[in-house]
mmCIF file of the C-alpha atoms, coordinates in Angstrom:
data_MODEL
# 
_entry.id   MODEL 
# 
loop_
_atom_site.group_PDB 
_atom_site.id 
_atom_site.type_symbol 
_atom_site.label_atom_id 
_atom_site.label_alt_id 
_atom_site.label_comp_id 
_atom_site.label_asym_id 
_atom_site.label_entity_id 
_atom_site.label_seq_id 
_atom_site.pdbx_PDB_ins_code 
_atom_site.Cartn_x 
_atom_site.Cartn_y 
_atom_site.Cartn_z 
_atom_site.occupancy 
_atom_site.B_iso_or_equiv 
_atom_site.pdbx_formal_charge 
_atom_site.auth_seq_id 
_atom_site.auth_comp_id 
_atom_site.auth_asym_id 
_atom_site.auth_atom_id 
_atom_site.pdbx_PDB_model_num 
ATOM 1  C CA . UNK A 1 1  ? 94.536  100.972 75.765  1.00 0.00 ? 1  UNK A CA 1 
ATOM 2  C CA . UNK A 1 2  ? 97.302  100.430 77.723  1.00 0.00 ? 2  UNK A CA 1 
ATOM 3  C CA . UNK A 1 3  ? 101.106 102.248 78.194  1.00 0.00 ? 3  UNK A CA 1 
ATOM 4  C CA . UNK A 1 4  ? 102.498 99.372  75.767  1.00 0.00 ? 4  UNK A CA 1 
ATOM 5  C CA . UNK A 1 5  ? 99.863  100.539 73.235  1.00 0.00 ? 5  UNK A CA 1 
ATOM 6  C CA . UNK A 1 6  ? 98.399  96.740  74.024  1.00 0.00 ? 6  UNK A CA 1 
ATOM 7  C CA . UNK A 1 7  ? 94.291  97.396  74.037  1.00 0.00 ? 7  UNK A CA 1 
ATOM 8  C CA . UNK A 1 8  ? 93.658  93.406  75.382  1.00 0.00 ? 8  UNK A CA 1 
ATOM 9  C CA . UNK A 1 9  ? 96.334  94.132  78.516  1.00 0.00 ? 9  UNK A CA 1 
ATOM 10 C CA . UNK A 1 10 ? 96.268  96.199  81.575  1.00 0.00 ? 10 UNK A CA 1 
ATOM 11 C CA . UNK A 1 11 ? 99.903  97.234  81.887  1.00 0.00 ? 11 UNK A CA 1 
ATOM 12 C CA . UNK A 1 12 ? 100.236 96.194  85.193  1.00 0.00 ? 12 UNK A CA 1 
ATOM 13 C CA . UNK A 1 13 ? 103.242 94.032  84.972  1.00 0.00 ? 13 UNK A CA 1 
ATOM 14 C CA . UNK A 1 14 ? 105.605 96.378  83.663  1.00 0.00 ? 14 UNK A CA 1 
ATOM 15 C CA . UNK A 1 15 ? 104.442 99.267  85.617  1.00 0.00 ? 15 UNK A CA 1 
ATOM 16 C CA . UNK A 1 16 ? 105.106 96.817  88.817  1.00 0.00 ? 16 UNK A CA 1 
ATOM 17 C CA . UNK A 1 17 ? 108.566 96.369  87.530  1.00 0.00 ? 17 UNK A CA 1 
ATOM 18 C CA . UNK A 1 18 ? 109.498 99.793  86.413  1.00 0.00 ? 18 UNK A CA 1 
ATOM 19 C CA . UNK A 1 19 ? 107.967 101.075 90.053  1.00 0.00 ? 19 UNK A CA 1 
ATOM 20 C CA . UNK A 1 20 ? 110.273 97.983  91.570  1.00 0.00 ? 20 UNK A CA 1 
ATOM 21 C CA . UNK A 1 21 ? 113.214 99.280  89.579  1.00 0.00 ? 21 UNK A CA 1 
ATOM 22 C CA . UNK A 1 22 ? 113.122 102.961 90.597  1.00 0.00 ? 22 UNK A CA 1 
ATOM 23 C CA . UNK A 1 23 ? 112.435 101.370 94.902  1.00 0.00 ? 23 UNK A CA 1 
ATOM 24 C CA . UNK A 1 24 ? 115.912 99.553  94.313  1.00 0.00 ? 24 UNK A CA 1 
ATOM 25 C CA . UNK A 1 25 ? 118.127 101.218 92.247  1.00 0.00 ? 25 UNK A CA 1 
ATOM 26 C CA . UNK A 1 26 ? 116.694 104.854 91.559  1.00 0.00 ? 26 UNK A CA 1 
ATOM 27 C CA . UNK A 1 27 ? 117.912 106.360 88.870  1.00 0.00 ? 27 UNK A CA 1 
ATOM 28 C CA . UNK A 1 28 ? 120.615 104.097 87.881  1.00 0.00 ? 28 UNK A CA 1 
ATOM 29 C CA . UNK A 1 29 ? 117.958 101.483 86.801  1.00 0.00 ? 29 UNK A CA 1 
ATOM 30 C CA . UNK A 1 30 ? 115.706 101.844 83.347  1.00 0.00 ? 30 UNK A CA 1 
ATOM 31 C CA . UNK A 1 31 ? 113.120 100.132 82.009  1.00 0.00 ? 31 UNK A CA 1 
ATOM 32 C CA . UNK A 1 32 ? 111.703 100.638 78.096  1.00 0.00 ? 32 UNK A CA 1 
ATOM 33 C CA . UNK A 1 33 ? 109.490 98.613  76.142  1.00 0.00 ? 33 UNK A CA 1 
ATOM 34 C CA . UNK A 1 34 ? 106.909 99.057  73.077  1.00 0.00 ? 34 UNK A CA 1 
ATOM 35 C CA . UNK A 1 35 ? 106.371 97.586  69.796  1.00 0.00 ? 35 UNK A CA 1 
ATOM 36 C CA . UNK A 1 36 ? 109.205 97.008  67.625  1.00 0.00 ? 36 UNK A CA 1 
ATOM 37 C CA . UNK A 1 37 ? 109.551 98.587  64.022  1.00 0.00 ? 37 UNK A CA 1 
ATOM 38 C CA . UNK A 1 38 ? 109.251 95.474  62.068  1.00 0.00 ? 38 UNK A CA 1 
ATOM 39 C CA . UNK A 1 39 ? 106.994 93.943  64.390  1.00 0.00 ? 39 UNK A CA 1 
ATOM 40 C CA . UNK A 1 40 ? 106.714 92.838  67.843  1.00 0.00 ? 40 UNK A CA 1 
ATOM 41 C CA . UNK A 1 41 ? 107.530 94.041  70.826  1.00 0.00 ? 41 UNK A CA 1 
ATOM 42 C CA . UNK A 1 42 ? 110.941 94.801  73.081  1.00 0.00 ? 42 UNK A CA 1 
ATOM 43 C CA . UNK A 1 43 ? 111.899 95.135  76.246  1.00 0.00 ? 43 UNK A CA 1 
ATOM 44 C CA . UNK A 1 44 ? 115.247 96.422  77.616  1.00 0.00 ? 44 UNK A CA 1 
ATOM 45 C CA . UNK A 1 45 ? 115.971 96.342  81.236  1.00 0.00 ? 45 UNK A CA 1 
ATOM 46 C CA . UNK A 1 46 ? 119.270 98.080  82.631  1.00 0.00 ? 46 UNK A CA 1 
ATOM 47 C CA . UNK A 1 47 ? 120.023 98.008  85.834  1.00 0.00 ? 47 UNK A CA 1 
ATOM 48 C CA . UNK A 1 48 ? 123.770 98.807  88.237  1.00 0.00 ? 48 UNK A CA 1 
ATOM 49 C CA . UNK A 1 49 ? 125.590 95.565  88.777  1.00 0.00 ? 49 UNK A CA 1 
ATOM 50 C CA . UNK A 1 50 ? 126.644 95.062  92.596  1.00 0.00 ? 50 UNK A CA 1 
ATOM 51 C CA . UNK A 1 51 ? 129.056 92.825  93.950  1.00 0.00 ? 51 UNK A CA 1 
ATOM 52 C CA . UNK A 1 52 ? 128.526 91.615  97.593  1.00 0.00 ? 52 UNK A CA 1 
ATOM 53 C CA . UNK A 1 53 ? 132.131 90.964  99.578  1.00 0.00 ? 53 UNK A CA 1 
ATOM 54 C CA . UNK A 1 54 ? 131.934 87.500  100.516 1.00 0.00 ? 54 UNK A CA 1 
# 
């Protein structure tokens, strides 16, 4: 079984992206995910927004 509780995945794609996250924006970036209450499944990605200075 996997971290999204998924036993026919790896969790590989949201461990790259959580691992991607934390390289970028450290601690001011989250990822969470899992099966929903009624059903389903959710993801919820926060991350800083930056402005470049054209």
């Amino acid at each position: 079984m996997t971290e999204t509780g998924d036993p026919h995945g790896f969790g590989i794609g949201l461990g790259n992206v959580r691992d991607r996250l934390k390289a970028r924006f450290g601690d001011a970036a989250r990822l969470e995910f899992g099966p929903r209450e009624r059903g389903g499944f959710e993801t919820v990605l926060t991350m800083p927004l930056q402005r470049s200075r054209v």
